[in-house]
KEMAR-293106 format. One record per residue (C-alpha): x, y, z. Coordinates in steps of 0.25 Angstrom, whole numbers, plus 2048, in hexadecimal, padded with zeros to 3 digits. Layout:
// KEMAR-293106
XYZ/...
This chain:
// KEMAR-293106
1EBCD476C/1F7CD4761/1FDCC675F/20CCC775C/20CCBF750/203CCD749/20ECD474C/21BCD7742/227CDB748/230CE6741/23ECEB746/23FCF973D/24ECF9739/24CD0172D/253D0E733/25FD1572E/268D1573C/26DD2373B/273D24747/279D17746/281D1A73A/277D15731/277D07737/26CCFC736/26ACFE744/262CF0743/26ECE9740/276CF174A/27ECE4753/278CE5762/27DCD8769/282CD175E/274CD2756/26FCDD74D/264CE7756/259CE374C/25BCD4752/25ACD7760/24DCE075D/247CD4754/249CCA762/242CD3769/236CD675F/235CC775A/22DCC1767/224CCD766/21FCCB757/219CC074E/222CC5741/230CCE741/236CD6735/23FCE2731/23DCEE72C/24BCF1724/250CF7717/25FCF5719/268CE971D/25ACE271B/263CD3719/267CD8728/25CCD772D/257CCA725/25FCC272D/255CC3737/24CCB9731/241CC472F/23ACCA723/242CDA721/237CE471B/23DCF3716/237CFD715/22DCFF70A/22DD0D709/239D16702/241D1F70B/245D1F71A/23AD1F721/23ED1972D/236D0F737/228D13730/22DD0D723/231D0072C/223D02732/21DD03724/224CF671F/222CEE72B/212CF0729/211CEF71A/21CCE171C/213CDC728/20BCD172A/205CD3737/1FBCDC73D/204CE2744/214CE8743/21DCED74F/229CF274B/236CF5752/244CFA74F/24FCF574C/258CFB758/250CF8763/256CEA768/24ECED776/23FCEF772/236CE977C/232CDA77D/224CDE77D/223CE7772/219CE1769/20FCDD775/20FCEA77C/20DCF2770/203CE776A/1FDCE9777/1FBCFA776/1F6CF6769/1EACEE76B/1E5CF8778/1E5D0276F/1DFCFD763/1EBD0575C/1F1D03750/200D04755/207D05761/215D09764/21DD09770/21FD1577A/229D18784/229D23790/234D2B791/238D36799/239D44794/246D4B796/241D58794/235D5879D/237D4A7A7/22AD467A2/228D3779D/224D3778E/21ED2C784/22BD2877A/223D2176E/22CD16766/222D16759/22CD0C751/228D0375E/21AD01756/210CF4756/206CF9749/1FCCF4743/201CF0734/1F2CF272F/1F9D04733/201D04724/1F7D0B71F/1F9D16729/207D17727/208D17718/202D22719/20AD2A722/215D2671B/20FD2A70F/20DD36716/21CD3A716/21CD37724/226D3072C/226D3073C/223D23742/21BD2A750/210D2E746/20FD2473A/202D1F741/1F8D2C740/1EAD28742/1EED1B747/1EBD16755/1FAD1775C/1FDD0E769/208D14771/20ED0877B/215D0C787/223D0578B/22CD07797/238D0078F/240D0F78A/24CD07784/244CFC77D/240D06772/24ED0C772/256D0C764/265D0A760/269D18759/277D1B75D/283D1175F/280D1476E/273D1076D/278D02768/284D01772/279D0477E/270CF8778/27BCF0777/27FCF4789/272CF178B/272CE278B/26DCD6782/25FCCF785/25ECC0787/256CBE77C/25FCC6772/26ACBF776/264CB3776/25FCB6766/26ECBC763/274CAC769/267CA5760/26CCAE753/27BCAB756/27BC9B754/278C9074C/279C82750/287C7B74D/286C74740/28EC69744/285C5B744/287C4C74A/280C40747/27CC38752/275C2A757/268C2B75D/26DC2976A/278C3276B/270C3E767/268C41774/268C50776/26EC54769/269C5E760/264C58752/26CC61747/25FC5F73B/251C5A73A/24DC4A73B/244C47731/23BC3B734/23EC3072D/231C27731/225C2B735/221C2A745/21AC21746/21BC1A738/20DC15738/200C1773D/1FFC1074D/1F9C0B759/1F9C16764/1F6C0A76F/1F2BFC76E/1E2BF976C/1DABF775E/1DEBFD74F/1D1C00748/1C9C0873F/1C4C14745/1B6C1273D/1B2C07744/1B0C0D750/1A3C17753/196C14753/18FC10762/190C02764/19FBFA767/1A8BF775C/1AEBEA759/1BABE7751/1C1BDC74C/1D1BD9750/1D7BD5744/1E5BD8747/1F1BDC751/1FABE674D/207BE6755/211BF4757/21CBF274C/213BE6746/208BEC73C/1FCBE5738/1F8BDA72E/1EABDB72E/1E1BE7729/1D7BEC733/1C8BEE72B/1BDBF7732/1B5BEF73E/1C4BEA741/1D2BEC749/1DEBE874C/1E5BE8759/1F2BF175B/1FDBF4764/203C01767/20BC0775D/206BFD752/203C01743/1F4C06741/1EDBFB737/1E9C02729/1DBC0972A/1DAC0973A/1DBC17741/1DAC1374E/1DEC0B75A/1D4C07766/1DCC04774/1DBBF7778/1D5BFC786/1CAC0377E/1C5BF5779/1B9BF077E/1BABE177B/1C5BDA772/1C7BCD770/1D1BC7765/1C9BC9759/1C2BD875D/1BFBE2765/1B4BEB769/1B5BFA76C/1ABC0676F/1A8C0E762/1AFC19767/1BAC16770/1C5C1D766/1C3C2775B/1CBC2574D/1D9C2674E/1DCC2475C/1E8C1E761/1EEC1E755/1FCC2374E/1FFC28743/20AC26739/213C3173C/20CC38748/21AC3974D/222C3C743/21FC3D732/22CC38729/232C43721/22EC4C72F/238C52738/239C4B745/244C5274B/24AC61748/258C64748/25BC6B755/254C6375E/258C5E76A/25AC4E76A/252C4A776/24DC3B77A/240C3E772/249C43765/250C37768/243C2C768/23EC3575C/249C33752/24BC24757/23BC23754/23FC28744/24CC1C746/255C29744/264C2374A/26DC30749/26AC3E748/272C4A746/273C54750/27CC61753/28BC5E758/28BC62766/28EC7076A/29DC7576F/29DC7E77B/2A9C84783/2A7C89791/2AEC8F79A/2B0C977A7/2B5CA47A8/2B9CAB7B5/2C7CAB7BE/2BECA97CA/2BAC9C7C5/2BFC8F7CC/2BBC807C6/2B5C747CE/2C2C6F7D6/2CAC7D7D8/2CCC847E4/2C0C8F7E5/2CAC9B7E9/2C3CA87EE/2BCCAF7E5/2BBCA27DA/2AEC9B7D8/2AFC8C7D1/2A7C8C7C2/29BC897C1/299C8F7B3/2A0C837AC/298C787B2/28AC807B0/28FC827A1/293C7379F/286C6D7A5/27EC7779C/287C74790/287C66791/277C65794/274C6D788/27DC61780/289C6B77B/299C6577B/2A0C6D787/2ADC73788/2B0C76798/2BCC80797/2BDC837A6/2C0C917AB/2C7C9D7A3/2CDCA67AC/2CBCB57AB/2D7CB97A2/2D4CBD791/2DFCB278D/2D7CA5795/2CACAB790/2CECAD782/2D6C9F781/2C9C99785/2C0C9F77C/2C9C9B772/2C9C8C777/2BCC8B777/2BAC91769/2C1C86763/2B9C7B76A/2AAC7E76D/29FC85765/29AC8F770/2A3C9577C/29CC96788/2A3C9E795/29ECA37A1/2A2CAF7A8/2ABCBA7A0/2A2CC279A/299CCB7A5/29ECDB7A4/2A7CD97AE/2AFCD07A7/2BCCD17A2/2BECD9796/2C7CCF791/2B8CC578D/2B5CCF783/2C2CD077D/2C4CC377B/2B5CC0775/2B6CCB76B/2C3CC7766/2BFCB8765/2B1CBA75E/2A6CC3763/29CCC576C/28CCC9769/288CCE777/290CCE787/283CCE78F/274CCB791/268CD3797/267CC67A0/268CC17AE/270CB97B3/27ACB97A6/27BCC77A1/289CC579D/28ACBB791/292CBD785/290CB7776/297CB676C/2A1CAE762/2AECAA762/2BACA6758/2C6CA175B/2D0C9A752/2C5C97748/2BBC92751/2AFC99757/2A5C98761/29BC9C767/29CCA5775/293CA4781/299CAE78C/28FCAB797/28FCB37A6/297CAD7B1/28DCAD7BC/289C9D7BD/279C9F7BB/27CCAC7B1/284C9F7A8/277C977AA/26ECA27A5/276CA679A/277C97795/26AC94796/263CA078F/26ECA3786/278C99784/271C8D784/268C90778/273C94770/279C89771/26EC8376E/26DC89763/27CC8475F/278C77762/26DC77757/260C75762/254C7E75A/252C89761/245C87767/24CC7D770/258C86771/24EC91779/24DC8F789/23EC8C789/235C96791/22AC9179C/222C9C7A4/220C997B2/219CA17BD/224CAA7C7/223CA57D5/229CB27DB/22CCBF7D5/238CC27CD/240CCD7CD/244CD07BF/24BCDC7B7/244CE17AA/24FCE279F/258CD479E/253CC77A0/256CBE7AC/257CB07B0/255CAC7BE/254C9F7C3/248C967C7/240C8B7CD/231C877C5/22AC817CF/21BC797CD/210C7E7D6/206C747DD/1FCC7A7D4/204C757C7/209C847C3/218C897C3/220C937C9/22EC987C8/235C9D7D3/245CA37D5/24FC997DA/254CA47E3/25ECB07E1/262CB17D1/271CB77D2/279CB17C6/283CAA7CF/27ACA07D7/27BC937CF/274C8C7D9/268C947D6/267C8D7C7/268C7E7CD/25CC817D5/255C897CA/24BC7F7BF/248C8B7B6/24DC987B1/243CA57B3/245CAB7A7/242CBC7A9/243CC379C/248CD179A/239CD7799/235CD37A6/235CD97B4/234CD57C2/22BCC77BF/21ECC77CB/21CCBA7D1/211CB27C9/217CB87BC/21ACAE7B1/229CAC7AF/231CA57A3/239C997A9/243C907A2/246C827A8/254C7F7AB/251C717A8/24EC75799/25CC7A799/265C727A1/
């Protein structure tokens, strides 16, 4: 078994891109973002470490965060001198690499090759695919050898080839023991050579969790802070870290009423009889010292005496009287029931960090520190609004053919629970001048533009005019169900900008889109840290089988339920078309169904997300 965190990741894009016109094919744009960085978000969750393997634009690739070997050999060499580099640079038993220009290799790259590995006690393993023979209609073995998991402890083997004035990257390994590792996914090994190549990737559709890391990479939170009272700052986000001022609890206390004493006194076999020589009161120390073979009684929340460690409960008392009290030789250890100075919370220690979420309990703790005011982010400025000329609102006459927005009011409860500043800018009709007057509005008085409707392929042509000649726009559409369509992007007008969420039309698509991909951006804005910002993932068992298509990644709609036996199950609220609302107010949880799986049997374990964690 090969633990991920033995495992180096290297994307290879140290090549020359020939029949690019001598591009960096790593930094070639794909949806807004270079390829190298959509091969990096799908190889990261696979491996414990990530690097690159460059010689040029390596200040590129730097901003990745990551560590950038070159090659260490002299000339062109290709991916064996990446290869070479990433085993003599790696820290790790073990080095997969990929390419730079394959955006789609498989989610389970590292396991299933880790895998055909260990089975067959070899020293490497690459990926295989079948293919059919044109010339002879039968199915042959493609092998993908820069696909490779190898063992680093291998250098030796190829420095020698090397040496050797040998070059081909099928037979580097000699008299190493090679593991060939079968997979059905053809275009997940696929690379981008030509223009077309790019343009086809580029057809083919954005994954969630791309899209998802392009909206993560595009913002930072709003700079602008406030500084409020206590009380007004219930469900704000804290804009910097609250340093302790005091320690919690200040001093050594009582966990409970009973008996203050020293700990010493106590063991032996026969009964132990103390003397009372004083009461200490919560918020009233005591006067007296406590010497061994006595105590003192004390209240909850009272300040331990010097030199006693530990607190007997009054019900543990045999007999008391004023003056003393006997107790069994071991009816506490040492140390119980007693607080320490600063169990809570140390002075000079961060209490809170910026970006958390001011709940009741942030709320208590900062009162607990006498901390009055804090500063927090300025609420975030949205702008919604509604496109469509079949769009009627609440009080219009609903002619044939019309339907009455729903959208708007979904957004604003969404909006408003997530603690944003809302703009409601009604309907915009179907027509470039409203639309473009809008988006112009909008710009001058919000941070982010939310619409929904107007950007699905049947559209008008109109959208896209307008967006790109207002700012621009990273991608148009998701690998995603319900919410293909979705636009993002930036817009300026007038010397103001924001921030564009084009979200579908369909009312549970809106819903979808909001909460996987809109919401945590504007979380994001809104300075929450970014674990927070993540839907958080709970696996509950299928209660019935779900139908499911390998490829894109869906969200249907369900109800968890508790069995008598204490266990759970999920089940489908019904039929999942993108146009029944109704479906979501009886939903509790949404199945997420990421673009790897199939068809799910019933009893299989399925990632939820509780709407209630998100409304």
């Amino acid at each position: 078994m090969i633990n991920t965190h033995d495992i180096t990741g290297l994307v290879l894009a140290g090549g020359l891109g020939t029949r690019m016109g001598h591009s960096d094919k790593g930094m070639l744009p794909l949806h807004g973002q270079p390829l190298a960085r959509h091969v990096l978000q799908r190889l990261a969750p696979q491996v414990g470490q990530l690097a690159i393997s460059a010689n040029a634009h390596a200040e590129d690739y730097a901003r990745f965060g990551l560590p950038v070997w070159p090659d260490l050999l002299p000339g062109q060499l290709g991916p064996l001198a990446g290869l070479h580099s990433g085993m003599r640079h790696a820290r790790t038993p073990y080095l997969l690499t990929v390419p730079c220009d394959s955006p789609l290799l498989p989610p389970d790259l590292a396991v299933r090759l880790a895998a055909g590995l260990s089975e067959n006690d070899a020293d490497l393993a690459i990926a295989v695919t079948e293919e059919m023979d044109p010339a002879t209609g039968s199915s042959v073995r493609r092998p993908h050898p820069v696909f490779c998991l190898v063992k680093t402890s291998a250098l030796p083997q190829l420095e020698a080839y090397l040496a050797a004035g040998e070059r081909r990257m099928r037979t580097w390994h000699g008299p190493l023991k090679l593991a060939e590792v079968l997979f059905q996914e053809h275009g997940a090994f696929g690379n981008v050579n030509t223009p077309e190549d790019l343009a086809a990737l580029q057809a083919h559709g954005l994954s969630v969790p791309m899209a998802q890391a392009i909206l993560a990479d595009a913002v930072a939170p709003i700079a602008d802070l406030e500084q409020l009272a206590l009380p007004q700052a219930l469900e704000r986000i804290l804009a910097s870290d609250i340093i302790s001022p005091i320690s919690v609890p200040a001093h050594d206390n009582s966990a409970m009423d009973g008996y203050a004493l020293h700990g010493a006194d106590l063991g032996g076999n026969a009964p132990v009889t103390l003397a009372v020589v004083d009461t200490i009161l919560a918020g009233r120390p005591g006067t007296v010292p406590v010497q061994r073979g006595q105590c003192a009684r004390i209240m909850t929340g009272a300040v331990m005496p010097d030199g006693c460690d530990g607190v007997v409960p009054q019900e543990l008392v045999r007999q008391s009287s004023e003056h003393s009290i006997t107790l069994a030789p071991d009816c506490i250890r040492p140390g119980d029931n007693r607080r320490f100075k600063g169990e809570d919370l140390m002075q000079g220690q961060p209490a809170l960090l910026q970006g958390k979420i001011l709940g009741p309990a942030e709320l208590g703790l900062l009162a607990s520190l006498g901390i009055a005011t804090v500063p927090v982010r300025r609420r975030l400025r949205v702008a919604f609004f509604s496109t469509g000329d079949e769009l009627r609102s609440i009080g219009e006459a609903l002619e044939p053919g019309c339907i009455y927005d729903s959208n708007r009011y979904t957004l604003l409860g969404m909006l408003t629970r997530l603690g944003c500043e809302v703009l409601d800018m009604g309907i915009v009709k179907d027509n470039p001048q409203a639309l473009e007057t809008a988006l112009r509005g909008a710009c001058a008085q919000a941070d982010v533009i939310i619409t929904s409707g107007g950007v699905s392929s049947g559209a008008a042509d109109f959208t896209r005019e307008i967006l790109a000649r207002l700012g621009d726009v990273a991608f148009w559409q998701i690998n995603m169900r319900p919410g293909r369509p979705m636009a993002f992007g930036n817009i300026a007008s007038d010397g103001h900008s924001a921030l564009l969420l084009g979200l579908p039309g369909n009312p549970v698509a809106v819903m979808a889109a909001f909460y996987f991909l809109a919401r945590p951006t504007l979380l994001r804005l809104m300075g929450v840290d970014t674990q927070t910002a993540s839907p958080l993932l709970l696996q509950v068992a299928a209660q019935d089988p779900i139908r499911k298509k390998r490829g894109r990644t869906e969200y249907q709609r369900g109800i968890v339920e508790r069995d008598p036996d204490g266990s759970q199950h999920v089940r489908l609220t019904g039929a999942q078309g993108s146009g029944i609302l109704h479906s979501m107010t009886q939903a509790n949880c949404i199945i997420v169904l990421h673009a790897e799986q199939g068809h799910v049997a019933a009893g299989d374990l399925v990632d939820i997300v509780l709407l209630r964690g998100l409304t």
